[in-house]
N, C-alpha and C positions, 0 to 999 in steps of 0.2 A: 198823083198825090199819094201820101203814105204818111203812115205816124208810127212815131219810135217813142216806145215804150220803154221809161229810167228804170227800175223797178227798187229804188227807195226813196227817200224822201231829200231834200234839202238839209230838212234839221240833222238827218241822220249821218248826214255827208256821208264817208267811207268807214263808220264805224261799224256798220253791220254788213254783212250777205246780200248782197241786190236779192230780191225774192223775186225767182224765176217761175215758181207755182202763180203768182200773181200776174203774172204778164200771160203762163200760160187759160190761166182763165177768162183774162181778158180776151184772146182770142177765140177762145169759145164762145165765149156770150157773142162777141162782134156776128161770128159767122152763123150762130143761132137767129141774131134779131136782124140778118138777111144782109150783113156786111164786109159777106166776104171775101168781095171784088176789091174792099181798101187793104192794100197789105200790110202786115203789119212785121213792125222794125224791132227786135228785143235790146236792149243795149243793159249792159255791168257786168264788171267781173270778167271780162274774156279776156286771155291771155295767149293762151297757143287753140291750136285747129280744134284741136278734137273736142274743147270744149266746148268752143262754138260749133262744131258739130253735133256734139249731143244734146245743148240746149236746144237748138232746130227740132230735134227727131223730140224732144221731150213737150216741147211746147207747141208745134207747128205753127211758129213764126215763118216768115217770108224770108226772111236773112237777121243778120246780126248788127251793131254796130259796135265799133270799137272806141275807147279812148285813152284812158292810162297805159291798156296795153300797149298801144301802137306809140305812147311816147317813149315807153321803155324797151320797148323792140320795135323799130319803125320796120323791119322784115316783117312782121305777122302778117304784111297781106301776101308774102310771097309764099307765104307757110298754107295760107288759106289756100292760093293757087292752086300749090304742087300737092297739097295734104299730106305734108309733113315735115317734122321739126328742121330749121335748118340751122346748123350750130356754125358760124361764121368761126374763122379765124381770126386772132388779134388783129391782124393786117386787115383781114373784110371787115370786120366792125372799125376800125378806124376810116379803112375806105367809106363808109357809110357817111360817118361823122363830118367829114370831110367835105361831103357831097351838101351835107345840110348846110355847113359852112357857107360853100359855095353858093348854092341857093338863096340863103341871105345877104349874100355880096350881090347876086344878080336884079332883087329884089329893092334893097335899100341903097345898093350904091357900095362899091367900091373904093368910098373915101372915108377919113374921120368920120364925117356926119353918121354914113353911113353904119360905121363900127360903132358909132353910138348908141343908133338906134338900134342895130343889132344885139348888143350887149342887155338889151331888154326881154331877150328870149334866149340866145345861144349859150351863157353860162346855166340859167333857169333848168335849159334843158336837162342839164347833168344832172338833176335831183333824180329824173328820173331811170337815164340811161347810165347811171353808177347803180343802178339796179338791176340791172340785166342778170339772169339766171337761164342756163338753158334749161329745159323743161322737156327731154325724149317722152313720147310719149310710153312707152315699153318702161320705164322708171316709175313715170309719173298719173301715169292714169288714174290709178285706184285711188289714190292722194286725192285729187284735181277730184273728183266724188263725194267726197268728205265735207273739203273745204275747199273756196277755188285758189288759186296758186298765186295769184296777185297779191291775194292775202299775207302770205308766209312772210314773217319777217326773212328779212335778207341777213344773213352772215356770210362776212368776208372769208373762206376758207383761208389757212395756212397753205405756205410753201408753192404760192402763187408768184409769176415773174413780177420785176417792182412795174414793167407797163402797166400789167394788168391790174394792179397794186392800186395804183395812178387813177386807171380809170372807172376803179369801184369805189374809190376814196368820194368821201360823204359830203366832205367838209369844201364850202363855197369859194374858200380862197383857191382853192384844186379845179376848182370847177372854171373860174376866172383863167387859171394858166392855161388851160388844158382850151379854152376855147381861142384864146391868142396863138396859141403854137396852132390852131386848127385855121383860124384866119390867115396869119402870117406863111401858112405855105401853099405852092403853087398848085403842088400833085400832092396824092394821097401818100405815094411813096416819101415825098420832103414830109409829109404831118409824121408819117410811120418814123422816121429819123431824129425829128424833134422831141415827141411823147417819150423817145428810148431815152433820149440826152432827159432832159426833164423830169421822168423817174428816178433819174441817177442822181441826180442833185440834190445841191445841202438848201435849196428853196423847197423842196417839197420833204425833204425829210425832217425839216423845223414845221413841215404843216402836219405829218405824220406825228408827230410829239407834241406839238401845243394846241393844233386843229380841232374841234370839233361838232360835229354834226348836229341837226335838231332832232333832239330825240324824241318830242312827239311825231312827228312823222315817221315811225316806225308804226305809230299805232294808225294812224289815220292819216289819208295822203291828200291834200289840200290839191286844188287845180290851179289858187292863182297864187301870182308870188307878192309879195310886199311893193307897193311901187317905188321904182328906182332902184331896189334895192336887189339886184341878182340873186338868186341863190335863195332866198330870205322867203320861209313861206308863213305864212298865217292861216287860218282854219277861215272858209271864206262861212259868210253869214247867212242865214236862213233866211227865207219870207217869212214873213210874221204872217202865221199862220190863219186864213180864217173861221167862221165857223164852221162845224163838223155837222154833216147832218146823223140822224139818226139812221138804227135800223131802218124805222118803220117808215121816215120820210123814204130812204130808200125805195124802198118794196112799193112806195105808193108811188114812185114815178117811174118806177118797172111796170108796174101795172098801167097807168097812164099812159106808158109808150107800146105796149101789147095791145089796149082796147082801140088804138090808133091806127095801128098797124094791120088791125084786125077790120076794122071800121073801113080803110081804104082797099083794102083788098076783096072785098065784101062788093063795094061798091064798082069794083073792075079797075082799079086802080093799080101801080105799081108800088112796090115796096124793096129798097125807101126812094122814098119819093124823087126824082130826078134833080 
């Protein structure tokens, strides 16, 4: 058993800083009031190694979990591995893509149906991996301190090839081509051949001109998409929250749980209780 610790809220979804001071508290008090045999899991905000290495050394979590990151770099656990940044090729991040592709075909079935049901996650995907930014850490360290790098709006740099072009582009009907031409080939080398044709076209350079993006998710990145609707995100909704307790309920069930704790151990008993 183990518990991973979100460190914001619901309501807050990705508008603020996961607070990693709060997660690392929690495992303070855990290992104080004798529970430090449960490990504990930190999860927000990681993106590359080192940051999930230094939350570790900052908090003494047991390990990390990932999740935006790893949809916008599904390499970050390779990165975790080797410890350190891997900056793929056009060609390897398409091999990647490809692979996902496949995956989904092995999954749902290699027919219509199939591409059906896939098409409920495989263009979705692109919201995130048209975000892809390498992030060395010898660049980006001091940054990643500051603020974490998940954060950072993304701009499309100038005088980037039009693949590349292709597969930072924002805009959902791109996302639609770009998972067909990933479906439709056999090898990563036919998907590499197709995306080149496909950048070059007057299909995506009418989506380059009339296309585009949702521009709230620059501010805050939603995890679920619109249903049915590929590409299509909404800001998913909060639990309605309940009541809050006080300080001082607080502190009176810290104390509660200390004169208990105290009371069984007192008694020859073990703490916490088996």
């Amino acid at each position: 058993a183990a518990i991973t610790i979100h460190g914001r809220t619901a309501q807050q979804g990705y508008s603020k800083n996961a607070d990693w001071e709060l997660i690392g508290k929690a495992v303070q008090e855990g290992r104080e009031e004798g529970y430090g045999h449960v490990p504990i899991i930190g999860n927000g905000d990681i993106l590359t190694y080192y940051e999930a290495r230094r939350r570790m050394q900052q908090t003494n979590v047991d390990s990390v979990m990932v999740g935006r990151g790893a949809l916008a770099k599904p390499w970050i656990f390779k990165e975790f591995r080797d410890n350190k940044t891997w900056m793929p090729t056009i060609e390897e991040r398409i091999e990647v893509y490809h692979t996902l592709a496949k995956y989904m075909k092995d999954h749902f079935g290699d027919d219509e149906m199939g591409r059906k049901k896939s098409w409920n996650f495989l263009p979705w995907h692109f919201e995130f991996l048209s975000r892809y930014v390498p992030y060395p850490e010898s660049e980006y360290s001091d940054q990643s301190i500051e603020k974490p790098l998940i954060q950072n709006r993304v701009i499309v740099p100038d005088g980037i090839s039009p693949v590349e072009q292709l597969l930072s582009n924002r805009c959902s009907d791109s996302h639609n081509l770009i998972a067909a031409a990933l479906w439709d080939s056999d090898s990563s080398a036919t998907a590499v051949q197709k995306l080149n044709i496909l950048a070059e076209s007057n299909e995506f350079k009418e989506i380059l001109l009339n296309g585009s993006a949702d521009s709230r998710e620059d501010k805050v990145l939603a995890n679920l998409p619109t249903k049915g609707k590929a590409g299509k995100w909404e800001k998913r909704r909060g639990r309605n929250p309940g009541p809050k307790r006080t300080e001082e309920e607080i502190e009176l069930i810290r104390a509660k749980r200390a004169a208990k704790k105290a009371r069984i151990l007192a008694e020859g008993g073990v703490w916490p209780p088996p």
